[in-house]
N, C-alpha and C positions, 0 to 999 in steps of 0.2 A: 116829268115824262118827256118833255122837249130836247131838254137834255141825254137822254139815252141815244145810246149807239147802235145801228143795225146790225147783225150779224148772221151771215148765211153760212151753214156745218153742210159739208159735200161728204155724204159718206162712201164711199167705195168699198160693196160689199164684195169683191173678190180680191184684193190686195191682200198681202201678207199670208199668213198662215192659221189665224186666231177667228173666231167665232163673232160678229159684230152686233151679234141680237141684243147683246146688253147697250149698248153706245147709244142710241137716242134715249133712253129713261136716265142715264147717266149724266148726258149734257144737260137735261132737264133738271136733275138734281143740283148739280155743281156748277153749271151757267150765274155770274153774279147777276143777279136780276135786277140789281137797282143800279147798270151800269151797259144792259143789253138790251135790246128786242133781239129776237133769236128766230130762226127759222132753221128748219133739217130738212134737208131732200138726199136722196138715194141716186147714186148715179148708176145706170141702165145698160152702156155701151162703152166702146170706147171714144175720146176724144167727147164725150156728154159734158163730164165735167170745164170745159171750153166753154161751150156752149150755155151751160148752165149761169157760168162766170161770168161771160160776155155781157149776159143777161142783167144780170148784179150790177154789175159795172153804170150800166145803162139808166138804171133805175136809183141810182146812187145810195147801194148801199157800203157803209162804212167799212164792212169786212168779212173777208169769204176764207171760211177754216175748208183746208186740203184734209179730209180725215183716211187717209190711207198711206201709203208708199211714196218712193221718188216721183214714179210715173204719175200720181194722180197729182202731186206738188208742183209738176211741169204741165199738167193738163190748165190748170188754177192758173200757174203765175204765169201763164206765156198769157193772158186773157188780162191778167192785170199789169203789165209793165206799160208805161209810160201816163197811169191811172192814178186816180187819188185813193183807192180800194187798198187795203194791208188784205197780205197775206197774213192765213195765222194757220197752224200745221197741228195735227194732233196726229202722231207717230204710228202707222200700224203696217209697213210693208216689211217687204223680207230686210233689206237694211240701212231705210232712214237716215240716208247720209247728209242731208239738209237738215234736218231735226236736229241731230245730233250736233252738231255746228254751230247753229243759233244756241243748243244747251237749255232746248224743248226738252222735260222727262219722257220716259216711254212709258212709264206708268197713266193708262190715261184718265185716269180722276188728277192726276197731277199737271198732266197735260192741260187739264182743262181750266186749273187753279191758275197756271201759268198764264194762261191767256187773260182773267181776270184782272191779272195787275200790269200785265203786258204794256207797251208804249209803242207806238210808229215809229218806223225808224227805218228809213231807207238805205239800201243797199246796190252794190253791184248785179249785175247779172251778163254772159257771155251767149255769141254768137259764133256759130260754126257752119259758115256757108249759108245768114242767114237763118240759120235753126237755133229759134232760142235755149240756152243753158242756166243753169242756175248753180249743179253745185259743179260739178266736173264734166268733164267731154275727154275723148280721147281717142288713139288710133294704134293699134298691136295687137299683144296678148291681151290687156282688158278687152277692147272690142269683140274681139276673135271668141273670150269667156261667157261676154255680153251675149252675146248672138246664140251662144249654144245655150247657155241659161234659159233666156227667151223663151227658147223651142222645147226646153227638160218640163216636166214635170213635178219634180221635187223643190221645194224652195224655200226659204230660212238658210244660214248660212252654213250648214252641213251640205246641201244642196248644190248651193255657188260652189265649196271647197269641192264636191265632189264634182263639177262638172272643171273645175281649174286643173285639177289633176289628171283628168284625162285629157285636157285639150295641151297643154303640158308635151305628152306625147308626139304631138301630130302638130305642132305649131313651129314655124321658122322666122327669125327676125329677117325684116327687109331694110333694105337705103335709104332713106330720106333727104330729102336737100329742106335746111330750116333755118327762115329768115323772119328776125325782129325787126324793129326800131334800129336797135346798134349792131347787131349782133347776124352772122351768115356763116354756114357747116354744113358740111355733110354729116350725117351719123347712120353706123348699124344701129338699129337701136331693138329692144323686147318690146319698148312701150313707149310711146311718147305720152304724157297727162298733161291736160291742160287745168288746173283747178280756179274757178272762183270761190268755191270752200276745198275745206282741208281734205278730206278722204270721200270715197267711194261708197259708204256704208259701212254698217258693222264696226266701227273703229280703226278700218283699213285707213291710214294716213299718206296717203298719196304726195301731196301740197301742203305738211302739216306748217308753213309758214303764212299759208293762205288767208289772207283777210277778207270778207266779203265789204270794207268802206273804203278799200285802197285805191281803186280806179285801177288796178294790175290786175293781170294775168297770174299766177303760178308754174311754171312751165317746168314739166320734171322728166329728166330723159334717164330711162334707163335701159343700160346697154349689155349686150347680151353677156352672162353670167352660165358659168359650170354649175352642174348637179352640186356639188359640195357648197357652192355659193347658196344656194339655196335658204336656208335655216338662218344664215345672216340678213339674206332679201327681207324675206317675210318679219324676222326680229325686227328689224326697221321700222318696217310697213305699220307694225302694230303697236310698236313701242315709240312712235312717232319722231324716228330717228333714222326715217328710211336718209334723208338731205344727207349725211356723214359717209354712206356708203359711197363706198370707191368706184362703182358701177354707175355710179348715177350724178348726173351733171343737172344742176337746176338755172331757171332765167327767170328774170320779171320785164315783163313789157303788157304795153297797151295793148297790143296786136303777134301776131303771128304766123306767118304763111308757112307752109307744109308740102312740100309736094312729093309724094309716090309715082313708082314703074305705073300701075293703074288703080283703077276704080277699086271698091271696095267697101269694107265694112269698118262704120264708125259707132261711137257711143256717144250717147250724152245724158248724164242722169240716172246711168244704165241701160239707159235704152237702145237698143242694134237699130241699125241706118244704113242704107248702101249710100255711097256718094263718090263724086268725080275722085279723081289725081289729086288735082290740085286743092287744100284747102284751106280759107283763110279762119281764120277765131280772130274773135275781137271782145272787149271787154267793153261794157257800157255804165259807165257810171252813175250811181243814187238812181236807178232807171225803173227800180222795183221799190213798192215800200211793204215792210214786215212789222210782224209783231213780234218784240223782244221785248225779252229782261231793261229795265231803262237803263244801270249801268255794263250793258252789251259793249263792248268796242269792236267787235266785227271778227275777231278771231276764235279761235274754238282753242278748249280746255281739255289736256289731251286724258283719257279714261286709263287706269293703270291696269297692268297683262292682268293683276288676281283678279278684279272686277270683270272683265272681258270673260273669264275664262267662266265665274259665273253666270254670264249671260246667256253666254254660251250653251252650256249646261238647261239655263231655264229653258230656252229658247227649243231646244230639244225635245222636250217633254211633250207628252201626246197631247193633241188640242182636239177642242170639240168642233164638228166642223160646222163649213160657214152654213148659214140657212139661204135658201136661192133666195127672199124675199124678205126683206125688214118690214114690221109693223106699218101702217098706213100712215104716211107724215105729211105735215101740210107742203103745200105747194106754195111759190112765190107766183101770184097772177104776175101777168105780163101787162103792163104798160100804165102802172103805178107801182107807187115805193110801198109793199105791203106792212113795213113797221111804225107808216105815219098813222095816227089815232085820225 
């Protein structure tokens, strides 16, 4: 019993799209028991799951599963970096682009098998003006997507495509002045990404050379492209061969500085930001530790177009919706470790 590991599941019942009433009788099933103490709590608000973490941390518990989207995976690990706590991630937002990276199933009985045999293993993690990152960050048309996504109501990745293609419309690339380590440019640019993983969600590959143990940046500029460019951009993006495009200039550094005409709107994780002109990203090395596959080496496994397109498809399909409240789950008291006998 001594032996056992604690483990706190954060479920976030408004992420994604899918129904979460099944997910604690599921954990409870398929949690290995002679390898866990286990606790489930529900997160309430936003920025809960922080708090929750915080808590965990505090208390020294061994590891705190993200059970929702990007946003609740950055809620989690901004609370554990620089901690002895793994992250461990069970996939349920609109596009899981962390999950997906590490090469977490989205199947979540699989998810959960996953974590079973899981091993520690730290990683990078980025900073953008101070604002913790985990898998990507960025400034242009993602952001510009970001920000309207946000505010839409639709969501799964019909959702994003359908808010990208109206912003599409009404969006103009700006100037940037963009200096590394070795490297200083001006550029028009559509997008500037900064990846510590490979893509954005959904199999969108952004960074697909991104390593999350590299101690680098990914840094992927792409500049402004005609309507007919189009069909090639996106081929890229998904078939993880955006780096080839003639549009698009990639760099690896520790750091990065950015600066814009003004203020504005940035991403990180998905998530829209306003922030100054000026900004810097930085890359912070083994700074997070997670729960992986043991032979993980830190880059992601690119998914092929027929597979996507099934996803696609499932992903579609009408879901049951979410219930405002999950079954009544224990709570971790505050100010003991509640998995010690």
């Amino acid at each position: 019993m001594d032996n056992k590991q604690s483990i706190l599941f954060l479920i976030n019942p408004k992420s994604g799209v899918n129904s979460k009433r099944s997910l604690p009788e599921l954990i409870v099933s398929n949690i290995d028991k002679e390898r866990f103490d286990y606790s489930i709590m529900e997160t309430k608000y936003v920025a809960h799951a922080t708090e929750l973490t915080s808590q965990a941390v505090a208390q020294g518990v061994d590891a705190v599963v993200a059970v929702g989207g990007d946003g609740t995976v950055n809620e989690v690990a901004r609370a554990l970096v620089g901690s002895k706590t793994a992250l461990g991630i069970i996939p349920c937002g609109s596009g899981n682009g962390m999950a997906r990276h590490i090469g977490i199933p989205l199947e979540l009985k699989k998810a959960i098998e996953f974590i079973n045999l899981a091993q520690v293993t730290a990683v990078d993690y980025g900073k953008i003006n101070g604002q913790p990152f985990f898998c990507t960050c960025g400034i242009g048309f993602d952001a510009f997507v970001s920000n309207s996504f946000a505010k839409g109501k639709q969501r799964g990745p019909l959702g994003y495509f359908h808010n990208m293609l109206i912003d599409w419309l009404n969006y103009r690339p700006e100037v940037y002045e963009l200096e590394t380590e070795s490297y200083s440019e001006n550029y028009k640019a559509f997008l500037i990404a900064c990846g510590n993983a490979s893509q954005y969600g959904n199999n969108a590959y952004i960074a697909p050379r991104a390593s999350m143990r590299d101690g680098l940046l990914s840094i992927t500029i792409l500049e402004p492209f005609s309507s007919l460019d189009v069909p090639f951009v996106l081929g890229g993006i998904f078939g993880h061969s955006i780096n080839s495009n003639s549009h698009v200039r990639t760099l690896e550094s520790r750091w990065v500085k950015i600066k814009r005409k003004k203020a504005g709107v940035i991403h990180f994780d998905g998530e829209p930001m306003e922030m100054d002109a000026d900004l810097f990203i930085e890359i912070v090395p083994s700074g997070l530790n997670v729960l992986a596959a043991p032979e993980w080496d830190g880059t992601s496994k690119p998914v092929p177009i027929y597979k996507q397109v099934v996803e696609l498809m499932s992903s579609s399909l009408p879901q049951l919706p979410n219930l405002p409240n999950l079954p009544n789950l224990p709570n971790i008291p505050m100010g003991k470790n509640p998995f010690k006998k």
